[in-house]
C-alpha positions in Angstrom: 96.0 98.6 97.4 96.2 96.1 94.9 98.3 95.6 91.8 96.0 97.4 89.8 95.7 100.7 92.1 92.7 99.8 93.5 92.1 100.6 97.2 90.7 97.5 99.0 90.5 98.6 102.3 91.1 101.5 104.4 91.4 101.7 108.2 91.6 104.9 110.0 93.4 104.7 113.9 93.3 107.8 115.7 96.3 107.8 117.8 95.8 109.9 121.2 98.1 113.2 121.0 101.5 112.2 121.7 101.6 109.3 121.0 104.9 107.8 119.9 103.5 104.6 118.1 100.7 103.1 117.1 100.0 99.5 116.3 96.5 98.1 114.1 96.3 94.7 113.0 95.1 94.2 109.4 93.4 90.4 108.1 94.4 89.3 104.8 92.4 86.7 104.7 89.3 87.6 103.0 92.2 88.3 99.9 92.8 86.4 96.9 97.1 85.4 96.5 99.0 88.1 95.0 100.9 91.3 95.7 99.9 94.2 97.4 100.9 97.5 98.5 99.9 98.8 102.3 100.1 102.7 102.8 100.3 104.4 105.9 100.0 108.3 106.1 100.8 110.4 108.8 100.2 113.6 108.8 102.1 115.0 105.5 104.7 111.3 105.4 103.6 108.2 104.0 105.1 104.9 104.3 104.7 102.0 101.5 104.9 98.5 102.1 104.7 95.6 99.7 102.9 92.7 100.4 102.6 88.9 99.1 99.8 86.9 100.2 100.5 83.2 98.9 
């Protein structure tokens, strides 16, 4: 998500049942420099992350 609460991108990963943790690579390349937010949601939790891309 950028600055301006746009969604850029979103990836869905379906994790097999049980599974403890799941790892998916993201590329930030194809973005311009600047901060942005990443937002991961499972289930009824979501985790926010900022990013900076220089």
């Amino acid at each position: 998500m950028g600055m301006d609460g746009r969604t850029i991108e979103t990836v869905v990963v379906n994790a097999s049942e049980g599974s403890a943790r799941v790892q998916q690579s993201i590329s930030l390349q194809a973005l311009s420099p600047g901060l942005y937010f990443i937002n991961v949601t499972s289930g009824k939790q979501t985790l926010s992350q900022m990013v900076v891309k220089e």
